[in-house]
N, C-alpha and C positions, 0 to 999 in steps of 0.2 A: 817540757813541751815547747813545740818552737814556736815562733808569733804567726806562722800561716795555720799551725794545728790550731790554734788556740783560737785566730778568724775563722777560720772555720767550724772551730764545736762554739762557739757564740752565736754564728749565725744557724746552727742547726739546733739549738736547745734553746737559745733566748729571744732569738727575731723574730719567729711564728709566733708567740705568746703577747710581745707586744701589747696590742690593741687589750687583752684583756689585763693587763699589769696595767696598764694607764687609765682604763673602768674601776678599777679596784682602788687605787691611787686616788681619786676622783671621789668614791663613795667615804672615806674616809679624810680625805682633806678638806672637801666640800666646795672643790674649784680646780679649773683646770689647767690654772698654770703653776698652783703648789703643787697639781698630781704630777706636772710635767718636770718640774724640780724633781719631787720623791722618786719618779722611774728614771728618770736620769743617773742620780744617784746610787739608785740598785741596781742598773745596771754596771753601772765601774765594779760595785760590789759582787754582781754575779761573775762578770771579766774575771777578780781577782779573785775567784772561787769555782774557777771553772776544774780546777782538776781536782777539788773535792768532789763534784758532784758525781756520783755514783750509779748514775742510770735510775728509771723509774718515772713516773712523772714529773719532766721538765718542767709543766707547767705548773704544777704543785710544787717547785721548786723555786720558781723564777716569784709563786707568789708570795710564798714563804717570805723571801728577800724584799719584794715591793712592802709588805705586812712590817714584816720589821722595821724600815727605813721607814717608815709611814709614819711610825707610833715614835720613832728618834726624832724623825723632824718633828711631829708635833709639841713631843715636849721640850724640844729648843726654841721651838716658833710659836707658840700658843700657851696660853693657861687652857687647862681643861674644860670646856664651854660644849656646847652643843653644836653638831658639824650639820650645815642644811649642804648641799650642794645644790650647784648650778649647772649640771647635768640635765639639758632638756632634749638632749637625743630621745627619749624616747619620745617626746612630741611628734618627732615627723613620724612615728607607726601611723598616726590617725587617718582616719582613710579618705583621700584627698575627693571621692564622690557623695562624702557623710554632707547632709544638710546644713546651713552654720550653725544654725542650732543643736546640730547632733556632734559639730567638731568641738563647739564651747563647749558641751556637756564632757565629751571626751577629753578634754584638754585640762578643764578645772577637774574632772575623776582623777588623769596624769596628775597632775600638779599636788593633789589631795593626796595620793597613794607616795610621791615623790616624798612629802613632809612627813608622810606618817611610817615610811621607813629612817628618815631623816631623825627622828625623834624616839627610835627606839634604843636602847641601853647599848653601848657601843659591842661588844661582845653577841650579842642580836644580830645588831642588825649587819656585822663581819660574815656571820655563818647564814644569813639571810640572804644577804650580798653573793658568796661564795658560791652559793648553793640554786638558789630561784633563778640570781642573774646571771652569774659565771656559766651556773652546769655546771659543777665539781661534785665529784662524786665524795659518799661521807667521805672514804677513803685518804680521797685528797685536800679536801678540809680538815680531818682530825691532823694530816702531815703539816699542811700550811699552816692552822695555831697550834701545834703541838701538844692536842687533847687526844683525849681517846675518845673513838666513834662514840661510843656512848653519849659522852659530854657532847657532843657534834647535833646527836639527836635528840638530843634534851633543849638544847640551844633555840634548835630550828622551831619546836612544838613553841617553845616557848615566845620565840618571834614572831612566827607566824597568828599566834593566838591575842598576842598583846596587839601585833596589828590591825587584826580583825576587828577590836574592840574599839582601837583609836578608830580605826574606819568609820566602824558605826556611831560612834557617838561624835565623829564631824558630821553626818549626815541626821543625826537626830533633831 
């Protein structure tokens, strides 16, 4: 492949994905300038893996790659500890005409739902991530950890259910 085919399937399979390869990076590193190392990274790796890729979902590929390089940097860069991130994008959803009373209550909910994805079992909270945050279809989650749908929706019940229960008993 020449180096202009090659700029150009990177920029048609790995540039549009971006933003969500460095969300994903983000939920598992627990910060954004390790995520921004890891997609870095994956990206040289998807570059040098651009004529494997075989059509299908890009982005299920590209997260595949961010997923893997996630879990390599971490265990060159970290002992296994619990990952909070510092992801408060979603703060600015709160609705800029909410009372302050009603932004503080949205805000510490934000922050509360933030920890209590933060805190569930890493395999959790990946297909919780993938799935609620991303939009990845099972499909494209069972591609991206290399499980079968199944295990995908086994996963989800299961994250979703352990978070409802953290939920409620910070609110108890």
């Amino acid at each position: 492949m020449t180096d202009e085919r090659i700029a150009t399937r990177f920029q048609e399979i790995v540039m549009p994905h971006l933003d969500d390869a460095l969300s994903l990076a983000r939920w598992l590193t627990g910060n954004r300038d390790d995520a921004e190392d890891v997609v870095q990274d994956a990206c040289l790796r998807a570059h040098g893996a651009l004529d494997t890729y075989a059509g299908g979902s890009a982005r299920a590929w590209l997260l595949a790659i961010v997923r893997n390089t996630a879990f390599t940097w971490l265990a060159k860069n970290r002992r296994k500890t619990l990952v909070f991130t510092d992801d408060e994008t979603h703060l600015d959803q709160i609705d800029p005409d909410a009372t302050p009373e009603a932004a503080l209550i949205a805000k510490t909910d934000a922050l509360a739902l933030n920890r209590a994805i933060a805190d569930l079992p890493e395999q959790f909270r990946e297909a919780l991530v993938l799935r609620d945050l991303q939009g990845l279809s099972y499909k494209d989650i069972a591609e991206t950890c290399g499980v079968p749908i199944g295990t995908v929706m086994s996963r989800l019940t299961r994250a979703r259910n352990l978070l409802l229960t953290r939920l409620k008993e910070g609110n108890a």
